[in-house]
C-alpha positions as protocol buffer text, in pm:
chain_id: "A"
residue {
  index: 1
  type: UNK
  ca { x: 10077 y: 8513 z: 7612 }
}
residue {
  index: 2
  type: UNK
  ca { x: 10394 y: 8364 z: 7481 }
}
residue {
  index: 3
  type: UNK
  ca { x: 10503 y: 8028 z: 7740 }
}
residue {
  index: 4
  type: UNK
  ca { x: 10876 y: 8032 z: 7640 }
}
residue {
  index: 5
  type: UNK
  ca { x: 11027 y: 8366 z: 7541 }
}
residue {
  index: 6
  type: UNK
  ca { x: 11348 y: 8254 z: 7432 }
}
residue {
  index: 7
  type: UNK
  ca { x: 11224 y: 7985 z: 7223 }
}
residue {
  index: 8
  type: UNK
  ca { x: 10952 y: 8216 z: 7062 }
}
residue {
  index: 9
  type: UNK
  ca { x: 11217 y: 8476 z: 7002 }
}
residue {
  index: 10
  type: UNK
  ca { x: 11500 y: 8237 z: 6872 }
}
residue {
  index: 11
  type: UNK
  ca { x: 11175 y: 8045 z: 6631 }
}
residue {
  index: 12
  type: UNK
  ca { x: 11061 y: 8388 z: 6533 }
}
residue {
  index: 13
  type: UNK
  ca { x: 11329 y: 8601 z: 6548 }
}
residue {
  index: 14
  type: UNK
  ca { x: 11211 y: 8835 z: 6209 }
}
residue {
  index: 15
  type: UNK
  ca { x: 10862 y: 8868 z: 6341 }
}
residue {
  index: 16
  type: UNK
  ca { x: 11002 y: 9019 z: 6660 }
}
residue {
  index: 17
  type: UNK
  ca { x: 11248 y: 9211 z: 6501 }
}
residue {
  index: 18
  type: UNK
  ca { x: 10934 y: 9387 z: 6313 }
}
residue {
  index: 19
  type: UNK
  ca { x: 10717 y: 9409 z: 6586 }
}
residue {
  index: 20
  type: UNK
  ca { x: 10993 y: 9549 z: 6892 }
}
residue {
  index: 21
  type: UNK
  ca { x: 11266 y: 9704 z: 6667 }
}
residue {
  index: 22
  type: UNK
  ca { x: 11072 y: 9851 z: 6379 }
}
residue {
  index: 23
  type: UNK
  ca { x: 10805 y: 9955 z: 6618 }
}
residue {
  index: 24
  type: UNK
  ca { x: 10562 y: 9751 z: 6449 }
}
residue {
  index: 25
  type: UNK
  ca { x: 10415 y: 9755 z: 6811 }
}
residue {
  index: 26
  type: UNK
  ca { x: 10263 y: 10129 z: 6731 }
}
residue {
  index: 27
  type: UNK
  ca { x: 9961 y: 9966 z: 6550 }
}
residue {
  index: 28
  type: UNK
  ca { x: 9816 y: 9775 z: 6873 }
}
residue {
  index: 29
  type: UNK
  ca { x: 9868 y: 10111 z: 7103 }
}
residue {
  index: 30
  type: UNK
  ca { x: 9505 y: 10218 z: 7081 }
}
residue {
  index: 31
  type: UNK
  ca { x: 9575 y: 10522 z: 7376 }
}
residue {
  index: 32
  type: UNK
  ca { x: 9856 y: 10617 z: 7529 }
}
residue {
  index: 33
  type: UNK
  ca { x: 9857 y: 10977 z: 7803 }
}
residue {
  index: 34
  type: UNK
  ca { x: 10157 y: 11071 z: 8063 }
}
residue {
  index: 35
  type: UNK
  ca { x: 9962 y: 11127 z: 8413 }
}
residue {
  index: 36
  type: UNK
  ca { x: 10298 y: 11247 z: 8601 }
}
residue {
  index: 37
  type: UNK
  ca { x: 10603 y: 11390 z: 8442 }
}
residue {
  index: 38
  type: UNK
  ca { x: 10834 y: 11459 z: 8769 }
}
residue {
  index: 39
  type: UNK
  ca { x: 11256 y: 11582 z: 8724 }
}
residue {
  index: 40
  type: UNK
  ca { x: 11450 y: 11541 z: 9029 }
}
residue {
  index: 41
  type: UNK
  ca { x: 11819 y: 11527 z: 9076 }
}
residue {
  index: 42
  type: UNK
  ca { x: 11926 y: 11419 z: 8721 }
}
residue {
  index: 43
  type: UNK
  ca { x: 11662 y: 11150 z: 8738 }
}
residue {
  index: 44
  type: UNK
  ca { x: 11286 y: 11199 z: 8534 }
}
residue {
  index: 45
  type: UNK
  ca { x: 11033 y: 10985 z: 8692 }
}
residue {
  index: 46
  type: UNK
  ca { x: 10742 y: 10957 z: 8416 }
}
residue {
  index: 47
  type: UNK
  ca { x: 10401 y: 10756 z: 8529 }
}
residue {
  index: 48
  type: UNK
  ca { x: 10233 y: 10671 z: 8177 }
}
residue {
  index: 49
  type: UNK
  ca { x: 9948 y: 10452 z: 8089 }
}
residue {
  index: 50
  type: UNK
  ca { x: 9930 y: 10312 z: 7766 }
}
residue {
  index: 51
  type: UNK
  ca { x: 9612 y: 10106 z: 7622 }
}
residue {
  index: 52
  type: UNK
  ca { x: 9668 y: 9781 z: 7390 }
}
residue {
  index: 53
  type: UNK
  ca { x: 9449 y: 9685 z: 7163 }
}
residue {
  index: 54
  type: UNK
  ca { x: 9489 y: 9296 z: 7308 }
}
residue {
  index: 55
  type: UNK
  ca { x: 9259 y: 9130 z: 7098 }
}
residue {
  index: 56
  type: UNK
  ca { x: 9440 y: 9254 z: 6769 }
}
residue {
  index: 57
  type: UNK
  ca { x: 9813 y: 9206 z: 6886 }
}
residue {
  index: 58
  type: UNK
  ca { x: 9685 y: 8811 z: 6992 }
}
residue {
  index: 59
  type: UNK
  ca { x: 9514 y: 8745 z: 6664 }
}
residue {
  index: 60
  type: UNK
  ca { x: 9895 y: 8885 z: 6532 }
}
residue {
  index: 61
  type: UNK
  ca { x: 10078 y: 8646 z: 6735 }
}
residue {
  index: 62
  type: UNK
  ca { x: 9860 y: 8346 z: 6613 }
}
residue {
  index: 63
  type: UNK
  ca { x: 9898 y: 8454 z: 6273 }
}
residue {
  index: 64
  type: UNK
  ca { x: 10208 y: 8469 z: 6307 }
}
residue {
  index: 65
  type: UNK
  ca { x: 10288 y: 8128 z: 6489 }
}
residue {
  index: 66
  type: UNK
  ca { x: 10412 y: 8275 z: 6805 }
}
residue {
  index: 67
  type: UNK
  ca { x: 10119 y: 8172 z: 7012 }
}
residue {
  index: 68
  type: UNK
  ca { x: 9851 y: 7913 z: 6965 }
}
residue {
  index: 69
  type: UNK
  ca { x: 9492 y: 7994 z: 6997 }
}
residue {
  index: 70
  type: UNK
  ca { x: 9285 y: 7963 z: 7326 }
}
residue {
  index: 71
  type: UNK
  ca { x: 9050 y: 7720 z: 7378 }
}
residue {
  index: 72
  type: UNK
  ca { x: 9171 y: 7433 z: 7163 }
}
């Protein structure tokens, strides 16, 4: 979604800061289940699948400035 990551994060730095930091993030995570939980030799392997609400978390990033919309 984003073509440069380091300049989006260096232009937007707050935004970012909300959204991976503050777990602003939470609000696009529409489902989220563990399908494997597996402890072995001081490692834990976890296989989770988490659902994104895509459509809102784009419509955030254009609002924001981080992305421009598709299909201009």
């Amino acid at each position: 979604m984003v073509p440069d990551e380091f300049e989006a994060l260096s232009k937007h730095k707050s935004m970012f800061k909300s959204l991976l930091v503050n777990e602003g993030y939470r609000r696009f995570i529409m489902d989220s289940f563990t399908k494997s939980n597996i402890k072995t030799s001081g490692l834990q392997l976890v296989d989770q699948t988490v659902k994104i609400d895509l459509r809102g978390l784009r419509n955030f990033l254009q609002q924001e400035g981080a992305i421009k919309k598709f299909g201009l």
